[in-house]
gemmi code that builds the backbone of each chain (N, CA, C; Angstrom):
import gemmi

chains = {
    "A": [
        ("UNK", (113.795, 103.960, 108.454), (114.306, 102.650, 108.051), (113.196, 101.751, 107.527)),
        ("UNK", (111.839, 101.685, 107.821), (111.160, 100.994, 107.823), (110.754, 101.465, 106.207)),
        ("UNK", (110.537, 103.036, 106.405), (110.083, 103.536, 104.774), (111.087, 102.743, 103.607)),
        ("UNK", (112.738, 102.730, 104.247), (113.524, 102.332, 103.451), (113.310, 100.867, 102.768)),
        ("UNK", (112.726, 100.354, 104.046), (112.127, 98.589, 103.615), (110.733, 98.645, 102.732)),
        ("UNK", (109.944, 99.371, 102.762), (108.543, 99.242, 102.189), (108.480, 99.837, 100.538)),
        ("UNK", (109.622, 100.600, 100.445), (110.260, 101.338, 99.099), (111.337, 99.979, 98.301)),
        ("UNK", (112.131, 99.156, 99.618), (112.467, 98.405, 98.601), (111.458, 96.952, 98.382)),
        ("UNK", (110.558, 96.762, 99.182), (109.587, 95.799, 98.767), (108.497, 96.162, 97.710)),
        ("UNK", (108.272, 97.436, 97.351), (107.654, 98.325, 95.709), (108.324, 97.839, 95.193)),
        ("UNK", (109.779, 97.847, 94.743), (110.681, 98.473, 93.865), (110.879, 97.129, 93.255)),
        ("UNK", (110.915, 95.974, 94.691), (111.257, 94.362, 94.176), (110.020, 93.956, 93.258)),
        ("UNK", (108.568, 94.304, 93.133), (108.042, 94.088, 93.389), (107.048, 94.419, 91.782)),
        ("UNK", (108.165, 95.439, 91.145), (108.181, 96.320, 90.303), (108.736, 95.769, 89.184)),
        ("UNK", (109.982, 95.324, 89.758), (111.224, 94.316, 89.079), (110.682, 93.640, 88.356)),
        ("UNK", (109.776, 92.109, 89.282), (109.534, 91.452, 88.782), (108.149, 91.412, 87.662)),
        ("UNK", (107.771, 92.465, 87.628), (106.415, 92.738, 86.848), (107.028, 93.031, 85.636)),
        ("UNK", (107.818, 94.011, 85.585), (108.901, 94.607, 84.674), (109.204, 93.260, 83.761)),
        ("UNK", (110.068, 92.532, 84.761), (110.561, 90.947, 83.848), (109.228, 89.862, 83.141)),
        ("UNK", (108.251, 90.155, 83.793), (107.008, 89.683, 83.374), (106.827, 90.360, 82.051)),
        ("UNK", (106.914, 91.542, 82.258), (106.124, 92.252, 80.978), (107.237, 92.141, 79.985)),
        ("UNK", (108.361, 91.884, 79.807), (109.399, 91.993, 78.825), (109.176, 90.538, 78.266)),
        ("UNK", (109.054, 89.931, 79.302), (109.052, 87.750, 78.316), (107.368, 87.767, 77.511)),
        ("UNK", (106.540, 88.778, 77.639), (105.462, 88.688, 77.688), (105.751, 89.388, 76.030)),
        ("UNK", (106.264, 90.376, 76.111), (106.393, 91.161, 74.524), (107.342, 90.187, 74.016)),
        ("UNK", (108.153, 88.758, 74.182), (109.127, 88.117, 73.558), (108.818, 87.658, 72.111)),
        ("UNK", (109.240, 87.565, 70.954), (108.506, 87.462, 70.004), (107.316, 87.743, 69.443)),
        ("UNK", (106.633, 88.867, 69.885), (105.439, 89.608, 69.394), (106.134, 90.864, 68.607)),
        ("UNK", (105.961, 91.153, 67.534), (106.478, 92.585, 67.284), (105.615, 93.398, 66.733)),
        ("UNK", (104.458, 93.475, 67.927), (103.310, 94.742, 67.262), (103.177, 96.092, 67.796)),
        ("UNK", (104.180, 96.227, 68.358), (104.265, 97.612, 68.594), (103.671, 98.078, 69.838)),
        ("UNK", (103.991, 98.925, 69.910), (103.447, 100.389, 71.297), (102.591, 99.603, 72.261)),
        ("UNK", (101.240, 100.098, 71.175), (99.801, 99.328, 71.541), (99.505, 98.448, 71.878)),
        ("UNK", (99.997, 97.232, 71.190), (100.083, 95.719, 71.938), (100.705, 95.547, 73.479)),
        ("UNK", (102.297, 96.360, 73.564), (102.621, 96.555, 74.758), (102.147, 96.784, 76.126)),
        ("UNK", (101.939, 98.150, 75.607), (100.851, 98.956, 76.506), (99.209, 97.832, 77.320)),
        ("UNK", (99.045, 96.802, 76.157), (97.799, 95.860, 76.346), (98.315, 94.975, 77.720)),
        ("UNK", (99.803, 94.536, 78.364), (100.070, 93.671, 78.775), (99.555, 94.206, 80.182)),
        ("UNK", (99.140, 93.419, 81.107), (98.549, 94.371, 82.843), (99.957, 94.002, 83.121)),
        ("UNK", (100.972, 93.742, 83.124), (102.321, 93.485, 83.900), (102.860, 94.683, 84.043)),
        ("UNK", (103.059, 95.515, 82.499), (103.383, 96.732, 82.411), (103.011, 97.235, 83.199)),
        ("UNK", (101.341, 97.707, 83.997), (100.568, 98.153, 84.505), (100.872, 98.007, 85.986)),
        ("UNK", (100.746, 97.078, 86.179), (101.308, 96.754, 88.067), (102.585, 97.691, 87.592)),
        ("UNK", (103.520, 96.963, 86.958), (105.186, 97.549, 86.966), (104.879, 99.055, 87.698)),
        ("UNK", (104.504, 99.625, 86.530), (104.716, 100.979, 86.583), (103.742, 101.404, 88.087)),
        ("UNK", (102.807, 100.892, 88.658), (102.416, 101.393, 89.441), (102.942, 101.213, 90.898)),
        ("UNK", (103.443, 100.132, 90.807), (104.390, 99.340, 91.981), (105.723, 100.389, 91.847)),
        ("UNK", (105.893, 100.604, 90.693), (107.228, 101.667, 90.858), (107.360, 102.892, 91.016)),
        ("UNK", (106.043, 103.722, 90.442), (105.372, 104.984, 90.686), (105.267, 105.198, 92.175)),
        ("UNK", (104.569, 104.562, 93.762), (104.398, 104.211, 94.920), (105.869, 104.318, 95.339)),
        ("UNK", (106.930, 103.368, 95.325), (108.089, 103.138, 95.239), (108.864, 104.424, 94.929)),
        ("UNK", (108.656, 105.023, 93.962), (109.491, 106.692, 93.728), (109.060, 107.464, 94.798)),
        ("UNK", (108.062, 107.589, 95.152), (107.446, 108.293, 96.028), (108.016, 107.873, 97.434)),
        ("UNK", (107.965, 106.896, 98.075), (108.383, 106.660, 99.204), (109.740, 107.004, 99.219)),
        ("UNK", (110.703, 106.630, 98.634), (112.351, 106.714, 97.967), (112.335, 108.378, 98.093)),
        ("UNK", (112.223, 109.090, 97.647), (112.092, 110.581, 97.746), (111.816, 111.080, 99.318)),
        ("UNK", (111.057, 110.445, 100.000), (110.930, 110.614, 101.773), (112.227, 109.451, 101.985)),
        ("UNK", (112.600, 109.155, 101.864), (113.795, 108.195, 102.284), (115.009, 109.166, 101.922)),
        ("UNK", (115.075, 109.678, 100.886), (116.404, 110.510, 100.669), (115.910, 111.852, 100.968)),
        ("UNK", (114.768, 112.098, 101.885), (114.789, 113.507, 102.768), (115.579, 113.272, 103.951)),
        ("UNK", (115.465, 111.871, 104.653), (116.468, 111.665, 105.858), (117.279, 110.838, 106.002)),
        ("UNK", (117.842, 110.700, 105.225), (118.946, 109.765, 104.523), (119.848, 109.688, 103.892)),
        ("UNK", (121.199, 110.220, 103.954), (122.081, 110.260, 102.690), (122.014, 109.397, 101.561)),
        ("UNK", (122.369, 109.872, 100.340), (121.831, 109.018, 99.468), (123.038, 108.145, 99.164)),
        ("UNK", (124.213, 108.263, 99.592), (125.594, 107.175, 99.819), (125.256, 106.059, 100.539)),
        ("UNK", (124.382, 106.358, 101.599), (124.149, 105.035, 102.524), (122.880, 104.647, 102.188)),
        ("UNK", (121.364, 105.489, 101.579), (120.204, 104.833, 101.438), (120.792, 104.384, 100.209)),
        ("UNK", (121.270, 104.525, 98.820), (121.140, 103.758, 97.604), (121.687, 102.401, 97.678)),
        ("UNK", (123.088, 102.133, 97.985), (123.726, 101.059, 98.518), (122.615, 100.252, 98.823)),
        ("UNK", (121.313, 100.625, 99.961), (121.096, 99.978, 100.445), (119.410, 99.273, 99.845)),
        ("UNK", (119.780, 99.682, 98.648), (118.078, 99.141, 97.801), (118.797, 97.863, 97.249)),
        ("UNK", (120.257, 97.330, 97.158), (120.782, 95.987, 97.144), (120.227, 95.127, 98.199)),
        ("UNK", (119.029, 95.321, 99.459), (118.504, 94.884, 99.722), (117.613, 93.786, 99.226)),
        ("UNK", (117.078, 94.886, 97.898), (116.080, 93.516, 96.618), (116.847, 91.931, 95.970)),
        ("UNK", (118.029, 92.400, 96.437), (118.471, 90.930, 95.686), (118.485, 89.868, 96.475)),
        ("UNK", (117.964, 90.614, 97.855), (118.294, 89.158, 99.206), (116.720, 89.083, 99.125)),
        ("UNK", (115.738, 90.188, 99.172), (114.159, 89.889, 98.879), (114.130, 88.796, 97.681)),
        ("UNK", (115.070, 88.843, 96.544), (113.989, 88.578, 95.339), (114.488, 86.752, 95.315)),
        ("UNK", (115.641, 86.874, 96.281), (116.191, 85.459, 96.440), (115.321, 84.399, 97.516)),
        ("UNK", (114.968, 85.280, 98.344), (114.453, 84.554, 99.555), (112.903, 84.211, 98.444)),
        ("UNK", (112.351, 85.410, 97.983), (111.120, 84.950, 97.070), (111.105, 83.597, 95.806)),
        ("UNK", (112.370, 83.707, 95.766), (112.675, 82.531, 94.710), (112.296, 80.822, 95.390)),
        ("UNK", (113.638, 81.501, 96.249), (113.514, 79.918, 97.479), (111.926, 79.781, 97.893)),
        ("UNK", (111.478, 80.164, 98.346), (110.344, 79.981, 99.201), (108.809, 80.040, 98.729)),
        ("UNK", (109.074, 81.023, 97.546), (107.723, 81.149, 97.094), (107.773, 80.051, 95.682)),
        ("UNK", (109.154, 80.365, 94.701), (108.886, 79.302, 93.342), (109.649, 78.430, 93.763)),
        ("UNK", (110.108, 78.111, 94.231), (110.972, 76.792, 94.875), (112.228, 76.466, 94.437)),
        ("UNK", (112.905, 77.164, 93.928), (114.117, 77.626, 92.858), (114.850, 76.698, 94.247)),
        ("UNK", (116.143, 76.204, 93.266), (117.210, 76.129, 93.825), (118.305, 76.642, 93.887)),
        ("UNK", (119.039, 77.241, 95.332), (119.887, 78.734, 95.527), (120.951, 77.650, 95.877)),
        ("UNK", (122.017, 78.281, 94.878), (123.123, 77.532, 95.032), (124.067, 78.328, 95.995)),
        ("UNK", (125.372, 77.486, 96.499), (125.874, 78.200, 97.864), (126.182, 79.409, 97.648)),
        ("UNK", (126.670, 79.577, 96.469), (127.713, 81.193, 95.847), (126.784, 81.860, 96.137)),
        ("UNK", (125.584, 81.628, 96.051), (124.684, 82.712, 95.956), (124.153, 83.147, 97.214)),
        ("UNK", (123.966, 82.381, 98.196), (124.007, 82.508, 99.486), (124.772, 83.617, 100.061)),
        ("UNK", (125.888, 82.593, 99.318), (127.571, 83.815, 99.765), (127.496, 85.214, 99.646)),
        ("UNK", (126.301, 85.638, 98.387), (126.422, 86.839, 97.861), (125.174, 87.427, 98.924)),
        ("UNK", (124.251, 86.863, 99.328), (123.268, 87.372, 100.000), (123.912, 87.538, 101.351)),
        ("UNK", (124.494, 86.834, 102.290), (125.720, 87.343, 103.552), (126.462, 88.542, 102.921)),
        ("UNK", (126.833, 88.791, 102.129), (127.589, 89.669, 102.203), (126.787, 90.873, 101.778)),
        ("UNK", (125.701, 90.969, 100.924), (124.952, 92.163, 100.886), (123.915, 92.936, 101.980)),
        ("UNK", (123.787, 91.773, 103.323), (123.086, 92.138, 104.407), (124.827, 92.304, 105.217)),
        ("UNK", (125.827, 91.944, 104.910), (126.628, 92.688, 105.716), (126.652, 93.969, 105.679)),
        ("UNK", (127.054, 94.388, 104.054), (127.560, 95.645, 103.736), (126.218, 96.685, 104.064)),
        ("UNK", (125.325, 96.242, 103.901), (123.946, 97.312, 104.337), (123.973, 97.036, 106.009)),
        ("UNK", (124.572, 96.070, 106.712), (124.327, 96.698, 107.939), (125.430, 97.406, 108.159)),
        ("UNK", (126.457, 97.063, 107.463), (127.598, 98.402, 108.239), (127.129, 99.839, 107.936)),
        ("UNK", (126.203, 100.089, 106.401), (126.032, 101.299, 106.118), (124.699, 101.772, 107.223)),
        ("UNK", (123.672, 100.994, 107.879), (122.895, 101.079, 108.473), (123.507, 101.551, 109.884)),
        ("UNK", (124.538, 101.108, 110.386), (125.589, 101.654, 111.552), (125.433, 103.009, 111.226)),
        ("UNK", (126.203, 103.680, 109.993), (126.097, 104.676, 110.029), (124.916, 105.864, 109.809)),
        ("UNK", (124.116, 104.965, 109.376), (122.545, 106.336, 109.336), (122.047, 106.875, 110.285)),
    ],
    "B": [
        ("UNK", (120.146, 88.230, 68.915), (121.023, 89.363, 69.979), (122.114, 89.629, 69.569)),
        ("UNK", (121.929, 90.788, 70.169), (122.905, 91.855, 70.302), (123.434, 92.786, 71.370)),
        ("UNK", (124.907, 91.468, 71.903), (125.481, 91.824, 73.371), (125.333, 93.646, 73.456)),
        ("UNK", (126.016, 93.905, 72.431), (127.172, 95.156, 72.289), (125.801, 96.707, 72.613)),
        ("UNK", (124.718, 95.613, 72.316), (123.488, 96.804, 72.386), (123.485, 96.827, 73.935)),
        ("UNK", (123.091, 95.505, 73.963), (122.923, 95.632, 75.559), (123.659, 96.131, 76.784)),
        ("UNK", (125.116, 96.198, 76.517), (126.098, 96.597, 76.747), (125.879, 98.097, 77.297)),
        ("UNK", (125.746, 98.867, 76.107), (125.760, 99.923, 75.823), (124.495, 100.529, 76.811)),
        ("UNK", (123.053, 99.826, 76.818), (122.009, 100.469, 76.729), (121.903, 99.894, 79.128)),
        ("UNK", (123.279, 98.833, 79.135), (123.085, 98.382, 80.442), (123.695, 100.205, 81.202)),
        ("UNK", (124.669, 100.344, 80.599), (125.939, 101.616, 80.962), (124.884, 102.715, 81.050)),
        ("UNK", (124.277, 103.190, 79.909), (123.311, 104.204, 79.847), (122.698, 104.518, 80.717)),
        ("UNK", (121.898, 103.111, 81.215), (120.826, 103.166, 82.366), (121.721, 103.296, 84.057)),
        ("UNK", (122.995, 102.628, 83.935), (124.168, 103.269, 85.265), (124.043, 104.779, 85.412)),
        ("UNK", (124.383, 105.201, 84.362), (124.848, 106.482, 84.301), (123.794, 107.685, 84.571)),
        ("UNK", (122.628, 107.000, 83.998), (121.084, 107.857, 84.616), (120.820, 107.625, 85.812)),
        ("UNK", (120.430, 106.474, 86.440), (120.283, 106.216, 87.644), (120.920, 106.861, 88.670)),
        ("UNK", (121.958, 107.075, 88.769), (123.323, 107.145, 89.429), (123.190, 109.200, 89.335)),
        ("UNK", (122.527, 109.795, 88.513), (122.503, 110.704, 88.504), (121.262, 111.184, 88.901)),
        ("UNK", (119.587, 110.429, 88.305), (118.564, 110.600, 88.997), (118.754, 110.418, 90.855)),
        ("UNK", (119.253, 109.761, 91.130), (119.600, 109.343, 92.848), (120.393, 110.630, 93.338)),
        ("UNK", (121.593, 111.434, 92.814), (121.947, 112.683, 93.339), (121.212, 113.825, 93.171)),
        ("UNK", (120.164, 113.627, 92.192), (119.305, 114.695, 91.885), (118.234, 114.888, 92.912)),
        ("UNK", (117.672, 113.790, 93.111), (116.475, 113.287, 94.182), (117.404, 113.856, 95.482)),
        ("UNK", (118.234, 113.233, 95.625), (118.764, 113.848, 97.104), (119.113, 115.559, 97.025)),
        ("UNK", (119.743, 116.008, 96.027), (119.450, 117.404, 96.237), (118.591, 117.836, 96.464)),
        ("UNK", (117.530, 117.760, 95.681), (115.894, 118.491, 95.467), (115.423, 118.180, 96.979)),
        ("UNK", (115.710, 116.920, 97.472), (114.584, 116.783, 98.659), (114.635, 117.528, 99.826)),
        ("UNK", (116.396, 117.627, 99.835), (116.953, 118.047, 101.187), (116.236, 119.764, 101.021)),
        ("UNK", (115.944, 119.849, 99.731), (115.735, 121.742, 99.679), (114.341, 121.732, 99.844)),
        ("UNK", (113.680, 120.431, 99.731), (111.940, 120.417, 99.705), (111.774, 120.534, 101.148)),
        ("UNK", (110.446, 121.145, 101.695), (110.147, 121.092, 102.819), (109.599, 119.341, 102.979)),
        ("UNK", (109.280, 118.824, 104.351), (108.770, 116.939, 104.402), (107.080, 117.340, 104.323)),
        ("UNK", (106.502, 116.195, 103.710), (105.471, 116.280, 103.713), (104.140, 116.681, 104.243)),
        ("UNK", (104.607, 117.137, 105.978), (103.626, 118.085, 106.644), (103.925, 119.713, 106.076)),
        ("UNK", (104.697, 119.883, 105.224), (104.889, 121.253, 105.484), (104.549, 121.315, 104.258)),
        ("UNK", (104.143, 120.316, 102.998), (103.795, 120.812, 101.518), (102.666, 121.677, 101.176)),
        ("UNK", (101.736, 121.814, 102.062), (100.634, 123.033, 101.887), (100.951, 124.630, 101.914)),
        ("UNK", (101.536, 124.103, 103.610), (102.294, 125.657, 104.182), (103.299, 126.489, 103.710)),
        ("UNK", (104.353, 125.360, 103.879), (105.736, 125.858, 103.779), (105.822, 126.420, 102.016)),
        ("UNK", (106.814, 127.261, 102.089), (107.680, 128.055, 100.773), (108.127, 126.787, 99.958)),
        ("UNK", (108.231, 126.235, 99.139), (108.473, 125.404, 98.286), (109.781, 126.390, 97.260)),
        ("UNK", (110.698, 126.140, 97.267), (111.891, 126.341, 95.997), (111.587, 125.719, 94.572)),
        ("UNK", (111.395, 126.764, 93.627), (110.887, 126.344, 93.073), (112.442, 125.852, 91.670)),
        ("UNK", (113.629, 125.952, 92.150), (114.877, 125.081, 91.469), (114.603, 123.777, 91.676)),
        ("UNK", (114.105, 123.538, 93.344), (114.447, 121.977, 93.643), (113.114, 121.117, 93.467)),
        ("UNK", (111.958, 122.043, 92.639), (110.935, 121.349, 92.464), (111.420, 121.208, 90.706)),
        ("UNK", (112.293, 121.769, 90.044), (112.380, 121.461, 88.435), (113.487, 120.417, 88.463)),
        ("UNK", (114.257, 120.046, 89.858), (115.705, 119.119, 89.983), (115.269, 118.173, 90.070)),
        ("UNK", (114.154, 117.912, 90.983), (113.101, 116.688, 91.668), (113.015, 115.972, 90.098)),
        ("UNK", (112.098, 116.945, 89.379), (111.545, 116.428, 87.717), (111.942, 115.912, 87.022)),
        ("UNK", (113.388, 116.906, 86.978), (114.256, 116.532, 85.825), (114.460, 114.582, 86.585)),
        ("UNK", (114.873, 115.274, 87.555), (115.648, 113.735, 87.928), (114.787, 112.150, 88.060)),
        ("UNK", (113.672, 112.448, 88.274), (112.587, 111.732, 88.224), (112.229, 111.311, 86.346)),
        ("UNK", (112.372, 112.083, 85.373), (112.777, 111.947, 84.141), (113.713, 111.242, 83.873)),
        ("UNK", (115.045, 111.566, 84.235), (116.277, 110.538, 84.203), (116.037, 109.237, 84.959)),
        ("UNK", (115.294, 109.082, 85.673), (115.175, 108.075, 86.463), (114.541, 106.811, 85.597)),
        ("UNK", (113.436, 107.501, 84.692), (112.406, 107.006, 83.844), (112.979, 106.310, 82.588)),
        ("UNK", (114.232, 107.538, 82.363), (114.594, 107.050, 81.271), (115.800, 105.731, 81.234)),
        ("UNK", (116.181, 105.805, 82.844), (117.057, 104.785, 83.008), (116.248, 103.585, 83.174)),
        ("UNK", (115.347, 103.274, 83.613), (114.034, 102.222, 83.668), (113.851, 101.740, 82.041)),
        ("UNK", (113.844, 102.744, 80.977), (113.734, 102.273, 80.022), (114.681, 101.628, 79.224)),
        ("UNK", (115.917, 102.308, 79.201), (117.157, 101.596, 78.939), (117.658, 100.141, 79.486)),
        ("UNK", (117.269, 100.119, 81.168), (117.458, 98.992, 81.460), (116.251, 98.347, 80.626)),
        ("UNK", (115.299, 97.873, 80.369), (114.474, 97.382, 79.817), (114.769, 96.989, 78.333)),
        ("UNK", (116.159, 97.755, 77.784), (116.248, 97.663, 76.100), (117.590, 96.667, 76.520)),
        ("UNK", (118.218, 96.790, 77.758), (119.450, 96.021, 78.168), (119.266, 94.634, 78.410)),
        ("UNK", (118.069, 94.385, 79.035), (117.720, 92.957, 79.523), (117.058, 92.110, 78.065)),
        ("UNK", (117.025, 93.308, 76.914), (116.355, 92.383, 75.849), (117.573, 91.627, 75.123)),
        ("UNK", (118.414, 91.947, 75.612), (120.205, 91.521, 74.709), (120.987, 91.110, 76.081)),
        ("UNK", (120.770, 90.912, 77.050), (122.182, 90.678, 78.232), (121.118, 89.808, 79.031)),
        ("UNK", (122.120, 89.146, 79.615), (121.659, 87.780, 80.682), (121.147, 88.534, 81.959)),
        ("UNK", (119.988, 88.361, 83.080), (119.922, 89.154, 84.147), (121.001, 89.505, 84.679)),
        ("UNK", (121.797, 88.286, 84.791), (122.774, 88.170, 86.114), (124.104, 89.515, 85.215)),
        ("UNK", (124.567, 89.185, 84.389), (125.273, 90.285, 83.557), (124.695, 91.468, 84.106)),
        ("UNK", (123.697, 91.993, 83.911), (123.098, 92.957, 83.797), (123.305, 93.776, 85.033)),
        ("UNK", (122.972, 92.740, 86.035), (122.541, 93.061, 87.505), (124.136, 93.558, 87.923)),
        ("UNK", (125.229, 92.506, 87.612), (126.467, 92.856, 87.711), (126.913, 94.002, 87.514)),
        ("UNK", (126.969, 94.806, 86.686), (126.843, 96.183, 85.645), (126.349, 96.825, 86.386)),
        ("UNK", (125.164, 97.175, 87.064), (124.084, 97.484, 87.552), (124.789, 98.268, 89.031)),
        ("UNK", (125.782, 97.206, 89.739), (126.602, 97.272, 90.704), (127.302, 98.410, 90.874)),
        ("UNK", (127.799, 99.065, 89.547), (128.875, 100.217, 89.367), (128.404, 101.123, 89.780)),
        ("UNK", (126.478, 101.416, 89.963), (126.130, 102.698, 90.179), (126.531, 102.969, 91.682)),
        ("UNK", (126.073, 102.112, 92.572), (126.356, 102.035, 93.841), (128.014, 102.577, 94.158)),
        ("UNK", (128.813, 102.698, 93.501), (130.223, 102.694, 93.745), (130.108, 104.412, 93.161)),
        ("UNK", (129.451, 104.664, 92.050), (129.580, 105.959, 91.346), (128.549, 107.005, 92.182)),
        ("UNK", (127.253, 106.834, 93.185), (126.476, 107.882, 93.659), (127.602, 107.586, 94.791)),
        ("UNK", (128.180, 107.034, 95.750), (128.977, 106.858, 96.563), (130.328, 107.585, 96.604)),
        ("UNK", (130.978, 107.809, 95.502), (131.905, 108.375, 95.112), (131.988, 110.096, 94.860)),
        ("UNK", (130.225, 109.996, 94.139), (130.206, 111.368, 93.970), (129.603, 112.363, 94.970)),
        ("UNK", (128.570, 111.982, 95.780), (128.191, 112.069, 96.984), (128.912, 111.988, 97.801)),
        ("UNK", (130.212, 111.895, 98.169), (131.163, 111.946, 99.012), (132.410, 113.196, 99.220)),
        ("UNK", (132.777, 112.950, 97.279), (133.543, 114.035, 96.729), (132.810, 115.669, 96.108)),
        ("UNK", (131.603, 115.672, 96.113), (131.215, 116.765, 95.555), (130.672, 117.552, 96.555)),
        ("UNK", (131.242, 119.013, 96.915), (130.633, 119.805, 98.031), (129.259, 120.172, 97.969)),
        ("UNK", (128.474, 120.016, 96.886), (127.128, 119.992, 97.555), (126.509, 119.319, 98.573)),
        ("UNK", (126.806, 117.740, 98.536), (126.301, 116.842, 99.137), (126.964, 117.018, 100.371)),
        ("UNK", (128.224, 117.081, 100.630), (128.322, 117.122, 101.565), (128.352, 115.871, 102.498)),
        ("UNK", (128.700, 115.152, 101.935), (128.131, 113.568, 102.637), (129.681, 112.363, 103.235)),
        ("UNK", (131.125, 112.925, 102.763), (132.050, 112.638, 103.183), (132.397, 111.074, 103.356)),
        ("UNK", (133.634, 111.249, 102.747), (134.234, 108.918, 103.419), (133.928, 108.708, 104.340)),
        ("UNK", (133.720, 107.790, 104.578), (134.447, 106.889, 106.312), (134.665, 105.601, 105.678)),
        ("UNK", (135.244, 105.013, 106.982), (135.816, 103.281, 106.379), (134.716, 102.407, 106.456)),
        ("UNK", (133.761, 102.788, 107.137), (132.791, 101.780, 107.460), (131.681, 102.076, 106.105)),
        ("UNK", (131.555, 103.601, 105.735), (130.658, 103.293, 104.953), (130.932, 103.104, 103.274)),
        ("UNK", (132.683, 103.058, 103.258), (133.062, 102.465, 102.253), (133.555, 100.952, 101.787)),
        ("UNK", (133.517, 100.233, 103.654), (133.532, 99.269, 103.536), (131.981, 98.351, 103.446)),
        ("UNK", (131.378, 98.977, 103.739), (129.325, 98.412, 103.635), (129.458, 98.827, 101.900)),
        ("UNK", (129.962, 99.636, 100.956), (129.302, 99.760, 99.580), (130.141, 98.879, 99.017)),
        ("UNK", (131.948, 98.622, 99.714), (132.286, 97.698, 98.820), (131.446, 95.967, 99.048)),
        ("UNK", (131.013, 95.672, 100.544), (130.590, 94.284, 100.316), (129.209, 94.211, 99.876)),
        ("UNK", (128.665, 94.980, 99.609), (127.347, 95.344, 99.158), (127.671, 94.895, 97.325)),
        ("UNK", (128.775, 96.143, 96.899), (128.869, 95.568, 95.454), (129.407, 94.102, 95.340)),
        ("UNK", (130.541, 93.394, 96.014), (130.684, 92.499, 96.102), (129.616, 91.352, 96.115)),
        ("UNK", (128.992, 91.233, 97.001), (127.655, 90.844, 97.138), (126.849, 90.785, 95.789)),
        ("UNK", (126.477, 91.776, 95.601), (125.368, 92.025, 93.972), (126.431, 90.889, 93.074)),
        ("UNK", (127.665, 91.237, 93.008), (128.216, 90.543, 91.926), (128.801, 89.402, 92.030)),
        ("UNK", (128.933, 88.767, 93.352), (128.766, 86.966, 93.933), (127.635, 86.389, 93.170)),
        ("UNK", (126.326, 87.338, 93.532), (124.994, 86.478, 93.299), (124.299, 86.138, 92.095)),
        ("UNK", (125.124, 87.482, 91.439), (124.586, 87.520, 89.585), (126.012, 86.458, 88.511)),
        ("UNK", (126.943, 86.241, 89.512), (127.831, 85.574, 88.557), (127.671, 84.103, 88.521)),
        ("UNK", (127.713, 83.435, 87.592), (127.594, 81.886, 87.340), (128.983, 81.316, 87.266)),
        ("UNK", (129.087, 79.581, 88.097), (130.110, 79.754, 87.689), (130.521, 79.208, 85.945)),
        ("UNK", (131.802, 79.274, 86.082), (131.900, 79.044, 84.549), (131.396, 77.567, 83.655)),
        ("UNK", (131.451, 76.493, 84.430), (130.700, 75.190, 83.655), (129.615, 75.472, 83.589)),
        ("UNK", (128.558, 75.995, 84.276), (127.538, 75.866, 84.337), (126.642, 77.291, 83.297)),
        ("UNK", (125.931, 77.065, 81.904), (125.227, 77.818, 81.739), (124.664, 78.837, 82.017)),
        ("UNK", (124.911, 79.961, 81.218), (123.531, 80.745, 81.763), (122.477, 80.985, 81.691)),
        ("UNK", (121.852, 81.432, 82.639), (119.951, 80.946, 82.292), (119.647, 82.316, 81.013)),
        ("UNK", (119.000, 81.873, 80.386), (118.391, 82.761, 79.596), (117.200, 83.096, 79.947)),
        ("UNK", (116.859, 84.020, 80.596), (115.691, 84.386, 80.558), (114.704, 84.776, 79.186)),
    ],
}
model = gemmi.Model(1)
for chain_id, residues in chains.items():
    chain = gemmi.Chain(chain_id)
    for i, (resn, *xyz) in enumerate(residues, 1):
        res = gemmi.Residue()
        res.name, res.seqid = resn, gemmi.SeqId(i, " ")
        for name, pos in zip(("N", "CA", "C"), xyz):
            atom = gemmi.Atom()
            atom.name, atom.element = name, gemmi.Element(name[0])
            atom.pos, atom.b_iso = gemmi.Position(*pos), 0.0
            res.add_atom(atom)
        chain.add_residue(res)
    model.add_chain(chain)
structure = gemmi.Structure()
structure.add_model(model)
structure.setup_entities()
């Protein structure tokens, strides 16, 4: 379980480098090379490379019906990171949606 | 932009994912765990299933990446939701896996998707952010 948490804190972690590196190529259109120049790309892929790896020992003891479901974990990480770290404001719906995605992963967590 | 790309290239990356994730779980269950990778007999099907699927995995990473250049996150993320319902479905129904219903763990994937798609939806007065 714990691997399951440290695979989805890569993966969140990955995300957001990912979204870094895409606003970062936004109106540049030089190709490959320029891309490749951004370090966002670079974390990305390595934060996600780590992340595959752990995920692969997670679905050695884990069904993958109840571990995948449960990488919807990142959206209650990447929310709580919003609130707390950029200071975003989380409106209630969204709250709503974070209760209910730590519900549904603990019922699937019942069953692992 | 161009929704209809994004659309397209959001589905693509479902449909890989959703298949890299049954692939990974086949291959692993046939891999010996990591104390035994020196020793143990290694299969060498579930070391080309591992690959392949780790490939599909890559290529769904990239698609999502051509999806988010044309679709709103929250869209995206929504979309995104279906895979969870489709490795769930097929992992349940397909005798390899072996992995079978219950109510509880079809009721944890439905509030789980529910969930993903509370948090990515806006409501309707209010804009969506463009990233």
């Amino acid at each position: 379980m714990s691997l399951l948490l440290v695979a989805c804190l890569l993966t969140c972690l990955g995300q957001v480098a990912q979204k870094c590196a895409v606003e970062s190529w936004r109106g540049a259109s030089k190709g490959l090379a320029f891309k490749l120049r951004t370090p966002w790309i670079w974390l990305a892929l390595s934060a996600m490379g780590a992340g595959l790896i752990l995920w692969l020992l997670v679905l050695q003891r884990l069904e993958v019906s109840i571990a995948y479901p449960m990488l919807s974990l990142n959206f209650v990480l990447i929310t709580l990171i919003a609130r707390f770290v950029f200071d975003e404001r989380i409106d209630r719906r969204h709250w709503l949606g974070v209760v209910l995605v730590i519900a549904g992963v603990t019922l699937l967590g019942l069953h692992a | 932009m161009k929704p209809r790309h994004g659309l397209f290239f959001a589905l693509a990356s479902v449909l890989l994912v959703s298949v890299a994730q049954l692939g990974m779980r086949w291959s692993m269950t046939r891999l010996p765990s990591p104390e035994g990778w020196m020793t143990a007999a290694i299969a060498p099907n579930a070391v080309a299933v591992v690959l392949a699927a780790i490939f599909a995995y890559a290529l769904s990473m990239l698609c999502w990446l051509a999806a988010l250049r044309d679709l709103p996150l929250g869209r995206a993320y929504s979309l995104l939701s279906i895979s969870y319902a489709l490795v769930y479905l097929l992992a349940a129904t397909l005798p390899v896996f072996n992995e079978g219903f219950s109510l509880t763990k079809s009721l944890g994937v439905m509030l789980v998707i529910l969930g993903v798609i509370t948090i990515n939806s806006r409501p309707a007065h209010a804009p969506e952010t463009q990233e």
